[in-house]
C-alpha positions in Angstrom: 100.0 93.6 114.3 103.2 94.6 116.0 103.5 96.2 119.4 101.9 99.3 120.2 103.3 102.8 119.7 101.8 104.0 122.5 100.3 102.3 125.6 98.6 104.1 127.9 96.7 102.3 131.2 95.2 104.2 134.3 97.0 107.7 133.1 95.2 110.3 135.5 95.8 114.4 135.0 94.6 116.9 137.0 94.6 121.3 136.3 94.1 122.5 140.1 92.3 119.7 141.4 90.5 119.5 138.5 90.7 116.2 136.7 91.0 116.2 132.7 92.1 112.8 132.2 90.5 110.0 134.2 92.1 106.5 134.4 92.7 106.9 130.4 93.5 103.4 128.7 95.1 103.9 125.2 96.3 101.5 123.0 97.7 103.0 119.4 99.5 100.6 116.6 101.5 102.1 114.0 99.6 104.1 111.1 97.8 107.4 111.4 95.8 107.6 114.8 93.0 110.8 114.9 92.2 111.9 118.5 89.0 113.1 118.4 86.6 114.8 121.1 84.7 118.0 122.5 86.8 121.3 123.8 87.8 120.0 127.2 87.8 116.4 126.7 91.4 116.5 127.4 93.1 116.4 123.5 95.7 118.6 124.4 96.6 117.8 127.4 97.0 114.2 126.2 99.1 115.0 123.2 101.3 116.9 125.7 102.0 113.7 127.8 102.8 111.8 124.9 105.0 114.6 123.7 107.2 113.7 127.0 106.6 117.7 128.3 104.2 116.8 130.3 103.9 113.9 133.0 101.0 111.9 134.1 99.9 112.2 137.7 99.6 108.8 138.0 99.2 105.4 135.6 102.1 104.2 133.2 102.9 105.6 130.0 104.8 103.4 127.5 105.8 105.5 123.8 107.4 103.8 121.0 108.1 101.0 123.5 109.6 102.9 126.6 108.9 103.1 129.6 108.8 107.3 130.0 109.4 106.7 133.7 112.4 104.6 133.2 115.7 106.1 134.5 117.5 107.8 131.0 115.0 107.1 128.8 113.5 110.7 127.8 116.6 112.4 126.4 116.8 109.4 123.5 112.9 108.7 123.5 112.3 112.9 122.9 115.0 112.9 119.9 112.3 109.9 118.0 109.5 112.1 118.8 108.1 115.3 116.6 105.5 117.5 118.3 103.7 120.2 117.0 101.6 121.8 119.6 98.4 123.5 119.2 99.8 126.7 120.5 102.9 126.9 119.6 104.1 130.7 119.8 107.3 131.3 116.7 110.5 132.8 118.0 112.1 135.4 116.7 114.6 134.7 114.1 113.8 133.1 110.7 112.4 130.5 109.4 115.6 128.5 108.7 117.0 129.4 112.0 113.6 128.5 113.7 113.7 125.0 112.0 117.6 124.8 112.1 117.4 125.2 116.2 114.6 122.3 116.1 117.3 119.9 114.1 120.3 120.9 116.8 117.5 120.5 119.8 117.3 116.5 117.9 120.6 116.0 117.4 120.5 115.8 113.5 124.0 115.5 112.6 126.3 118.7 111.6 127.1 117.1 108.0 122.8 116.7 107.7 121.3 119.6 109.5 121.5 121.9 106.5 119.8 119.4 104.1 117.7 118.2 106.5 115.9 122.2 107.6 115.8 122.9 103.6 113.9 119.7 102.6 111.5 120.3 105.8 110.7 124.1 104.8 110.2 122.7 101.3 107.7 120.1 102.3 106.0 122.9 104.2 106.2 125.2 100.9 108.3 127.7 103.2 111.5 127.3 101.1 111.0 130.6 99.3 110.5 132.1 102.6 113.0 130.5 104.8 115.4 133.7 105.6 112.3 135.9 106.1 111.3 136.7 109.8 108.8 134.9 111.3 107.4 138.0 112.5 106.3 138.9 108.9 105.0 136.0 108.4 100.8 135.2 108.7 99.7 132.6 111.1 99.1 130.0 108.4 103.0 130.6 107.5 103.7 130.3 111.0 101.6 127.1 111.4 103.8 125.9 108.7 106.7 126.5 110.1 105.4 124.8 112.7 105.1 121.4 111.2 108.5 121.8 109.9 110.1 122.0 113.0 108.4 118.7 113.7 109.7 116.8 110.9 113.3 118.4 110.8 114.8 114.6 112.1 112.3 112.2 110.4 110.4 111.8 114.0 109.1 107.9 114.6 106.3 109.3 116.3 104.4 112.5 114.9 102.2 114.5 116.8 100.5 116.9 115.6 97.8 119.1 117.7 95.1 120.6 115.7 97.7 120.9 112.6 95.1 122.7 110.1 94.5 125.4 112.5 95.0 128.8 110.1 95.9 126.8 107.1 93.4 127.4 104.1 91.9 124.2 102.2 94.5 124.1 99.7 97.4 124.3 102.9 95.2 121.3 104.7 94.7 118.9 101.6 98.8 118.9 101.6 99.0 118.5 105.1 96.7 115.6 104.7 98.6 114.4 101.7 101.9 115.1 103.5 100.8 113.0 106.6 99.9 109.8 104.6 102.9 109.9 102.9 104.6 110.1 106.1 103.2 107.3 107.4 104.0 104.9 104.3 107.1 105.8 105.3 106.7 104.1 108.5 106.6 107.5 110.5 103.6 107.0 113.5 101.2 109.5 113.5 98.7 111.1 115.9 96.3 114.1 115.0 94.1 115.6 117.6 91.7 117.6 115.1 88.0 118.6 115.7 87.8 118.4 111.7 85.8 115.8 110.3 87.4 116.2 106.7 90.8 115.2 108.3 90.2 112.3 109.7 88.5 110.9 107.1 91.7 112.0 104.8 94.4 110.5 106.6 93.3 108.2 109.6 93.8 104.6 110.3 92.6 104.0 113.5 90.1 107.2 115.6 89.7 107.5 119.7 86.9 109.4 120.7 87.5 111.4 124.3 84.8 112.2 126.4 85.8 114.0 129.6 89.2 112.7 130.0 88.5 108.7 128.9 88.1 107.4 126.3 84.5 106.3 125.1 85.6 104.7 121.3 88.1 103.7 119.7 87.8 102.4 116.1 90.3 100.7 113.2 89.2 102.0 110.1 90.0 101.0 106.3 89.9 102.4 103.1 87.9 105.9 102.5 83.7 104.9 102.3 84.8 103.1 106.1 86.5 106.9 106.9 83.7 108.7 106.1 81.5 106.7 107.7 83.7 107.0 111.2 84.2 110.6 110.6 80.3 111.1 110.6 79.6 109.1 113.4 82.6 110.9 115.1 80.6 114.3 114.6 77.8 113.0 116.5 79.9 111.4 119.4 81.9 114.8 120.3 78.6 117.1 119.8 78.0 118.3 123.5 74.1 117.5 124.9 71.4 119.5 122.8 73.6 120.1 119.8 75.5 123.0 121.6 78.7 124.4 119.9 81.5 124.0 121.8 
């Protein structure tokens, strides 16, 4: 099966004292990996950990087979990693420069950078748009942009945190088509999504969080076994007494 993208074991987080990720255990192989769980169950905050912006308060962390702790080993670990964060607030500037800043922040090569920002917005759809302000743009364009910035250098880890947030249907059947296409690439990918429709798209493998640990985690294959994990995944996040969270 190959070794894990990411290995997680006794990773603890705490927000003022109050825990959010309790003595998680994670073990993802390569494919598409859906996080699932409740608001509060700690999706975020995980995806930021994995992302390398945030640190774990304790346990060890291994992504994409390094040790995040090691001495030297973020600055090439971040440049293999895309992240696209569930509130992540545009700049000003454009589009292009938005994207274009990403590619420099990864280190795409000079003699790339300019192809590499134009096929991004054009995967995104953004290419007619890329010179416009991202101030103009709606927060489905923005969310696009988004994604593009994460894909700029052809990441070996994507992470995406609640990617379909303001897209439309249309917007999230390409993301989904977009994602598998990534990952037959070899590209890793994790979405944290709360949408059942996604995860039956795209996902390989689903871990259901539940206050911080994780309660299941299930390989799935081929799309009736999807659809049968992304109903049973409805009915593991639902709070107590069917309460909307």
């Amino acid at each position: 099966m190959g070794d894990p993208v990411v290995l997680l074991k006794g990773v603890c987080y705490s927000y003022s004292g109050v825990p959010v990720l309790n003595a998680l255990d994670l073990n993802v192989r390569a494919g598409v990996t859906a996080i699932v769980g409740a608001n509060g169950a700690g999706k975020s905050t995980l995806m930021s950990i994995l992302s390398t912006a945030e640190a774990a308060h304790s346990g060890s962390v291994e992504i994409l087979g390094q040790d995040v702790n090691a001495r030297g080993s973020l600055s090439s670990l971040r440049r293999r990693i895309g992240w696209l964060p569930q509130g992540l607030e545009a700049p000003s500037g454009s589009a292009r420069d938005f994207v274009t800043y990403a590619a420099w922040l990864k280190k795409v090569p000079r003699r790339d950078r300019h192809k590499a920002v134009d096929q991004a917005l054009g995967v995104v759809g953004l290419d007619p748009h890329a010179d416009k302000p991202l101030r103009t743009f709606s927060a489905g364009m923005k969310r696009r942009a988004g994604i593009a910035q994460a894909i700029v250098a052809s990441p070996d880890l994507l992470l995406l945190d609640e990617p379909t947030d303001s897209l439309d249907p249309v917007q999230r059947e390409t993301l989904c088509k977009l994602v598998n296409e990534l990952s037959a690439d070899g590209t890793s990918v994790i979405v944290a999504t709360h949408l059942a429709e996604v995860v039956e798209a795209v996902a390989d493998q689903v871990v259901v969080l539940r206050s911080g640990v994780t309660v299941a985690a299930t390989t799935v294959d081929g799309a009736m076994a999807r659809a049968e994990v992304a109903r049973w995944m409805v009915d593991m996040i639902s709070p107590p007494g069917g309460a909307k969270s």
